[in-house]
C-alpha positions as CSV (number, residue, x, y, z in Angstrom):
1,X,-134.5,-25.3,89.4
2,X,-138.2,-25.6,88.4
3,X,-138.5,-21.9,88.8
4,X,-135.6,-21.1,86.8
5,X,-136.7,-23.0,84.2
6,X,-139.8,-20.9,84.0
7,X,-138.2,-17.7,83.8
8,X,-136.1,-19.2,81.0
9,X,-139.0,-20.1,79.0
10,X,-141.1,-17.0,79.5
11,X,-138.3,-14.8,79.0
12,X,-138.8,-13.2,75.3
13,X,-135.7,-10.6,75.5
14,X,-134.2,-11.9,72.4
15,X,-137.4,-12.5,69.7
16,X,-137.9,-9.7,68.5
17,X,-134.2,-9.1,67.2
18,X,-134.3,-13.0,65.9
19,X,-137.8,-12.0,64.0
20,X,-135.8,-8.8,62.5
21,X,-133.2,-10.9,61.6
22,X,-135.2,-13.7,59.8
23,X,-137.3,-10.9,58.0
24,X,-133.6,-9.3,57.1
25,X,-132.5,-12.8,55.7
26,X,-135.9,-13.6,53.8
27,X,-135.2,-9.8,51.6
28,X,-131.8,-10.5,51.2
29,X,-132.4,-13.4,49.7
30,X,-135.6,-11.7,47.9
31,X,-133.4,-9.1,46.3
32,X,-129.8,-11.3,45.5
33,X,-132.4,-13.7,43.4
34,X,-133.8,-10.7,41.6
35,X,-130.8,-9.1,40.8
36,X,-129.4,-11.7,39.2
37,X,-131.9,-12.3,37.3
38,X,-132.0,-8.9,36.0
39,X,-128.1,-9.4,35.8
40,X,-128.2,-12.6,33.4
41,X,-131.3,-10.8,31.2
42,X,-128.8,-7.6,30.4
43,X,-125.9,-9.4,29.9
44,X,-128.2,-11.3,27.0
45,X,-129.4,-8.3,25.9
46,X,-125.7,-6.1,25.7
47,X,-124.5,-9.7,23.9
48,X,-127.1,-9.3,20.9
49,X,-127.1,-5.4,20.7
50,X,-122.9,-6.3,20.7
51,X,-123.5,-8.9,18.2
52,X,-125.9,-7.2,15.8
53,X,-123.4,-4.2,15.8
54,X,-120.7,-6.6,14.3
């Protein structure tokens, strides 16, 4: 048991595709914050452009 326990903690099979998937999260989140951002500063802009058309 105690040697199985061992392997179990020095096994690193799995980090490097839980890293790649933490990194992949973090610029998801990066780039769904930035786009709407950008989003909500065009929609202002088309609204006065639509407005000073008027």
């Amino acid at each position: 048991m105690r040697r199985l326990l061992a392997r179990f903690v020095d096994d690193e099979c799995g980090a490097t595709a839980i890293e790649y998937a933490i990194i992949a999260g973090g610029l998801s989140i990066l780039i769904v914050t930035a786009v709407s951002g950008i989003g909500s500063t065009l929609s202002t802009k088309f609204d006065d452009v639509s407005s000073s058309l008027k």
